[in-house]
C-alpha positions as CSV (number, residue, x, y, z in Angstrom):
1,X,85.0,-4.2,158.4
2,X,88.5,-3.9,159.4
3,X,89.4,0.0,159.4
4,X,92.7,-0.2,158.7
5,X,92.7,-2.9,156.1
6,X,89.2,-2.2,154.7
7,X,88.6,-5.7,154.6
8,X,84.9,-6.8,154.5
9,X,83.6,-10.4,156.1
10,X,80.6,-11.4,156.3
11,X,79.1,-12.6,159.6
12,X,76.1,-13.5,159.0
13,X,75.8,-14.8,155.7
14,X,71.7,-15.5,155.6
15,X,70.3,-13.7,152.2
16,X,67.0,-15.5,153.6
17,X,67.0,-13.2,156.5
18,X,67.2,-9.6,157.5
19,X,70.1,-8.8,160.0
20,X,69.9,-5.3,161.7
21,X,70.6,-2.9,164.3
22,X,73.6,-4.7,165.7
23,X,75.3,-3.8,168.6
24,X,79.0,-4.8,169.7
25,X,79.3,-6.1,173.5
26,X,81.8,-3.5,175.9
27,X,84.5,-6.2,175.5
28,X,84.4,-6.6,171.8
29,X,83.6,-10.5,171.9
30,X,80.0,-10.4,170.9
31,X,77.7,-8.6,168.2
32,X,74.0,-8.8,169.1
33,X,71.4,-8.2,166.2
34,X,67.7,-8.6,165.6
35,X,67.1,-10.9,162.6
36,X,63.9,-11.1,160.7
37,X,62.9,-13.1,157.8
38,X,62.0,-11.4,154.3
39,X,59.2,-10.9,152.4
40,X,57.2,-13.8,150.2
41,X,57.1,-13.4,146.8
42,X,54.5,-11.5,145.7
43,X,54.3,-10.1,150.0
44,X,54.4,-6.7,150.9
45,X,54.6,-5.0,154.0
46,X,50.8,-3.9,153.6
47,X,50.0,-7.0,152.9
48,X,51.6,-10.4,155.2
49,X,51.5,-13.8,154.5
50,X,52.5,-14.4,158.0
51,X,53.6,-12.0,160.8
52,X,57.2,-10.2,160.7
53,X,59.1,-10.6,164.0
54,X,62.7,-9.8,164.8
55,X,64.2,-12.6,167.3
56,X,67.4,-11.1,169.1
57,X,71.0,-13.4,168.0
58,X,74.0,-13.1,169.5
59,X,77.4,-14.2,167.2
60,X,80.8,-13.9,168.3
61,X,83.4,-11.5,166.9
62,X,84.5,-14.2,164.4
63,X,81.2,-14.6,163.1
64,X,81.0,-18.5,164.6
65,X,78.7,-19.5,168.0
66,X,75.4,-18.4,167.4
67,X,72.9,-18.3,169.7
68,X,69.0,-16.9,169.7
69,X,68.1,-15.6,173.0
70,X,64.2,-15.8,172.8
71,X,62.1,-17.4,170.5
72,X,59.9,-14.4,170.9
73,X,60.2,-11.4,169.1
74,X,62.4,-8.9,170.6
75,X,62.0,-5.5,170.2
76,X,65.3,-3.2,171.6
77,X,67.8,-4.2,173.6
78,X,70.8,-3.1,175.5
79,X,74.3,-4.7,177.1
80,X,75.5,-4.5,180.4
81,X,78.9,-2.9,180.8
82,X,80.8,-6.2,181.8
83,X,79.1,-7.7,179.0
84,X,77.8,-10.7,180.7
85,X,74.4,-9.7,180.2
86,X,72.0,-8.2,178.1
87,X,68.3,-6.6,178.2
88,X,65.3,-6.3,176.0
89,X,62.0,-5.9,175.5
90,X,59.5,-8.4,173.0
91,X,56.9,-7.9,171.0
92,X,54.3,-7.8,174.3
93,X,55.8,-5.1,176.0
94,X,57.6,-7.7,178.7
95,X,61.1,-6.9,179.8
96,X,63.8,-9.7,180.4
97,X,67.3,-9.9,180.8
98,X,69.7,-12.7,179.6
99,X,72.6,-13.9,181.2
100,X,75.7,-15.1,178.7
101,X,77.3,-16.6,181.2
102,X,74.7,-19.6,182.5
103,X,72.3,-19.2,179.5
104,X,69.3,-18.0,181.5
105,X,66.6,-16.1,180.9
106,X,65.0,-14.1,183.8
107,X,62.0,-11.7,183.4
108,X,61.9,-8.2,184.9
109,X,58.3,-7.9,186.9
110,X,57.1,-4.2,186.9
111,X,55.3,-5.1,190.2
112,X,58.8,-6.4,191.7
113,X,59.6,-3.0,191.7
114,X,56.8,-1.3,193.1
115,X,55.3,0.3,189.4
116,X,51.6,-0.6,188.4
117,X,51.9,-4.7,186.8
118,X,50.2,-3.3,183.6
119,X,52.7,-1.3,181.6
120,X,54.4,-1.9,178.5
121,X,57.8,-1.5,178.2
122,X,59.3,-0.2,174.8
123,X,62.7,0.2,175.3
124,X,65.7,-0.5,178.1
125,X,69.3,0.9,178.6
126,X,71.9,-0.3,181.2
127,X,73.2,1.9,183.2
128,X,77.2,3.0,182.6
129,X,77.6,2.2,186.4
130,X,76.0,-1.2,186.0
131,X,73.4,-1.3,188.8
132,X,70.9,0.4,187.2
133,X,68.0,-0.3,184.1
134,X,66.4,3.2,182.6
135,X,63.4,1.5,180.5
136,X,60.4,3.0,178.7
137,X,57.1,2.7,179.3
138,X,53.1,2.8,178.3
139,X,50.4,2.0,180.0
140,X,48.5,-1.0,178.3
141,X,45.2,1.0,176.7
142,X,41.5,-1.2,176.1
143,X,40.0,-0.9,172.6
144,X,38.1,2.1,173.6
145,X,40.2,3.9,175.3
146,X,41.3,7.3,173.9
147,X,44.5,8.0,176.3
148,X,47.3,6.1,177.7
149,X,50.5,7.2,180.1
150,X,54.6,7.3,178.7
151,X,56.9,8.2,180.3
152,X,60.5,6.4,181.8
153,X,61.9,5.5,185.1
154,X,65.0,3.7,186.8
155,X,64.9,0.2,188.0
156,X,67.4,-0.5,190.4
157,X,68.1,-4.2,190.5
158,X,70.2,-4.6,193.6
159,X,67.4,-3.0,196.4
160,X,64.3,-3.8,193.5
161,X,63.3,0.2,194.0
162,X,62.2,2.2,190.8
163,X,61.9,6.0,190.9
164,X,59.9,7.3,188.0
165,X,62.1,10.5,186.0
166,X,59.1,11.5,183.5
167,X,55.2,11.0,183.3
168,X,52.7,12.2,180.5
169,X,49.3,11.7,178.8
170,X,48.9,10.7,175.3
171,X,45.2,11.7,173.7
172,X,43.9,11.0,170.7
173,X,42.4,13.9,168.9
174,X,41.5,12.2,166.0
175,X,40.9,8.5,165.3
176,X,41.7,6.4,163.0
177,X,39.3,4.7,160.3
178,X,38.0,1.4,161.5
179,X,41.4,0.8,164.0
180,X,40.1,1.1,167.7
181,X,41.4,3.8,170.0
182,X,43.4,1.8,172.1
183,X,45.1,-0.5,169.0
184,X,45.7,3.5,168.1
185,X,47.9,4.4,170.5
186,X,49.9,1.0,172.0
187,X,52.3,0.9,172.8
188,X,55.3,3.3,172.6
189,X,57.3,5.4,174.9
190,X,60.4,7.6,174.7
191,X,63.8,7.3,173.8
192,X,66.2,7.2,176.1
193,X,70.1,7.3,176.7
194,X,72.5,7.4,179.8
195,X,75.2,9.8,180.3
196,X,78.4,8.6,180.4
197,X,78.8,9.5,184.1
198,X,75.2,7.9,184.6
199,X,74.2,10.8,186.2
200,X,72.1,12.2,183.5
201,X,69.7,10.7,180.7
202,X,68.6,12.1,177.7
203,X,65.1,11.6,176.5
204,X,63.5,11.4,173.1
205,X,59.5,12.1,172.6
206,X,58.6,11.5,169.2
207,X,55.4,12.8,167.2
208,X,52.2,10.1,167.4
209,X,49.7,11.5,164.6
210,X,46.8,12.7,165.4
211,X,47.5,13.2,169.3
212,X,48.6,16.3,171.3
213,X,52.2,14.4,172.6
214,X,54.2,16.8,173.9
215,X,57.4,16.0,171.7
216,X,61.1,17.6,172.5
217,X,64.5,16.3,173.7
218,X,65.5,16.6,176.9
219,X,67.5,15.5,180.1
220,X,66.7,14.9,183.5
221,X,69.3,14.0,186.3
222,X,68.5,10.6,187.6
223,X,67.7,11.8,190.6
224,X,63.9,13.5,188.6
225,X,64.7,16.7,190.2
226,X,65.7,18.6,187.2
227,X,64.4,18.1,183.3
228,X,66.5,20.5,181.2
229,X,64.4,20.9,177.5
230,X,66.9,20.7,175.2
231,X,64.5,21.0,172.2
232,X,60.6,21.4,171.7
233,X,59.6,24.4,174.1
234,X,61.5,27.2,171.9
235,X,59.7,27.5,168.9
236,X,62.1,25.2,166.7
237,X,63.5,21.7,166.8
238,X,60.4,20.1,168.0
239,X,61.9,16.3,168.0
240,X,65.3,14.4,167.4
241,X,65.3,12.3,164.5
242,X,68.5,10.7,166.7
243,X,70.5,11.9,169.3
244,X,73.7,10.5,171.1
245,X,76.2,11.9,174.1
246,X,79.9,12.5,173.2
247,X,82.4,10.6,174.7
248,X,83.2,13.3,178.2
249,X,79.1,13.8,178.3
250,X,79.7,17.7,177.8
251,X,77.7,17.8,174.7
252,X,74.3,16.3,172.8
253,X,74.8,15.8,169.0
254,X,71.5,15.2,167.3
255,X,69.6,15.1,163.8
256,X,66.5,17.3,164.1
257,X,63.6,15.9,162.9
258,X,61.9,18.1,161.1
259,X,64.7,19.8,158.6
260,X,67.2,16.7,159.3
261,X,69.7,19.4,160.3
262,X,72.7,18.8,163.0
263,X,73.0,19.9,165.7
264,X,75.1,20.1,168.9
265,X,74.1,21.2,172.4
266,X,75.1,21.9,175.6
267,X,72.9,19.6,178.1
268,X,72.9,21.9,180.3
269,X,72.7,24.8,179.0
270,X,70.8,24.6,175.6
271,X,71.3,28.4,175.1
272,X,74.9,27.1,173.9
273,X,73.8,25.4,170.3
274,X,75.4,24.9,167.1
275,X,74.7,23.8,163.8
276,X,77.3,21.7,162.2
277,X,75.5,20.7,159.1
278,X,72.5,22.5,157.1
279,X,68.8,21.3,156.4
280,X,68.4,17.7,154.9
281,X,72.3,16.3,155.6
282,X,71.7,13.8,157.4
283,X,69.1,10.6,157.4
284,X,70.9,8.1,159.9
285,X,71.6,7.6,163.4
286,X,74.4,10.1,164.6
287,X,77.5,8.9,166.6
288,X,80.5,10.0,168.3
289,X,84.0,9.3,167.8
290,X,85.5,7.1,170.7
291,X,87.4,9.3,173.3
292,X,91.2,8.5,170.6
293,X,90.2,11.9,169.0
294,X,88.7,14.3,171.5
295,X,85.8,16.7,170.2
296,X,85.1,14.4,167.3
């Protein structure tokens, strides 16, 4: 939609298809989306005909030149500030990062950068700075197994180092009827979100039923020395529903998940909190204004 105009055009124009959480490229060329088919008739999400995956598209800003990047199915995703590339995850926990420019596909090894070859990696963000991946992780749990490992770390791709910022255990207290322990609990991780210096990142643990995860929002410097808790260790807003940076990285906006209240926070100093909207206002993603209108 054009702002000004209001005018609406359609990009995509498949009613046979599903197209969400879309994502404009840094230089406003490109829109990435994950597109998935719809239900059968007569389907319903308890009950599948045949799998539902979401396969990652890219279409320029005037809707023409489409182009899938993986036949597999992609789970989150992430652009690269020039945007000549973009990362993601699929549906087997593999990370891999496409290049725009030749059309090439490269996987990201966990063992190329000195972390255990098992894990599973939920989630990706580039780095504001451009040299750097934060991802998400889980360890890759057998059928029996009752615990597995989240946590996140920083993947350097020009030296191939990782540093690790945070590192917990997921148990099941209570299993599920007839679904194995392991099935259970694969394969998740936390949220995360660079600063817009890249000097910080903000971290999202979200509830997993039946399980003592430690939930809460928080931010760690990328260095892993410091993790400031934001929410979860105070007695109240135990897990962001969604959170974002504004614009100068002085403050954390975020839904709480609980009451779906607002808030806003200082990172780092979450003594300095406000609420900007009461209990059950909000029940999407929260965003900042662009830097045109300052404290927006």
């Amino acid at each position: 939609m054009d702002v000004g105009t209001e005018q609406i055009e359609n990009l995509t124009k498949t009613p046979d298809r599903l197209d969400s959480n879309a994502s404009w490229s840094p230089d406003g060329q490109w829109i990435a989306f994950l597109r998935s088919r719809t239900l059968e008739p007569g389907e319903t999400i308890e009950r599948l005909v045949k799998p539902l995956t979401s396969r990652l598209v890219l279409v320029d800003s005037q809707g023409i030149n489409y182009q899938e990047v993986d036949e597999r199915s992609a789970g989150g995703y992430s652009w690269s500030p020039d945007s000549k590339r973009i990362i993601y995850t699929d549906a087997e926990g593999g990370l891999y990062i496409f290049d725009l420019i030749h059309e090439q596909r490269q996987p990201l090894l966990s063992a190329e950068y000195g972390l255990q070859d098992d894990l599973y990696f939920s989630g990706a963000a580039w780095s504001p700075k451009g040299n750097e991946i934060a991802i998400s992780f889980s360890t890759r749990p057998r059928p029996e197994d009752m615990s597995v490992e989240q946590g996140c770390a920083i993947l350097n791709l020009k030296d191939h180092t990782s540093k690790i910022l945070k590192r917990y255990t997921v148990t099941l207290l209570m299993p599920y009827e007839g679904i194995p322990p392991g099935e259970t609990l694969c394969c998740g991780g936390p949220g995360i979100l660079w600063s817009p210096s890249g000097d910080y990142i903000l971290v999202s643990v979200s509830p997993l039923p039946r399980t003592d995860l430690p939930t809460g929002l928080s931010v760690i410097d990328t260095q892993g020395k410091q993790e400031v808790f934001l929410t979860g260790r105070y007695g109240e807003h135990l897990w962001a529903y969604s959170a974002d940076w504004s614009p100068d990285g002085l403050w954390v906006a975020y839904v709480d998940g609980g009451d779906r209240s607002l808030w806003v926070f200082n990172p780092l100093d979450p003594a300095e909190k406000y609420r900007i909207m009461g209990p059950f206002c909000c029940e999407g993603p929260v965003a900042w204004q662009p830097n045109k209108r300052p404290g927006r």
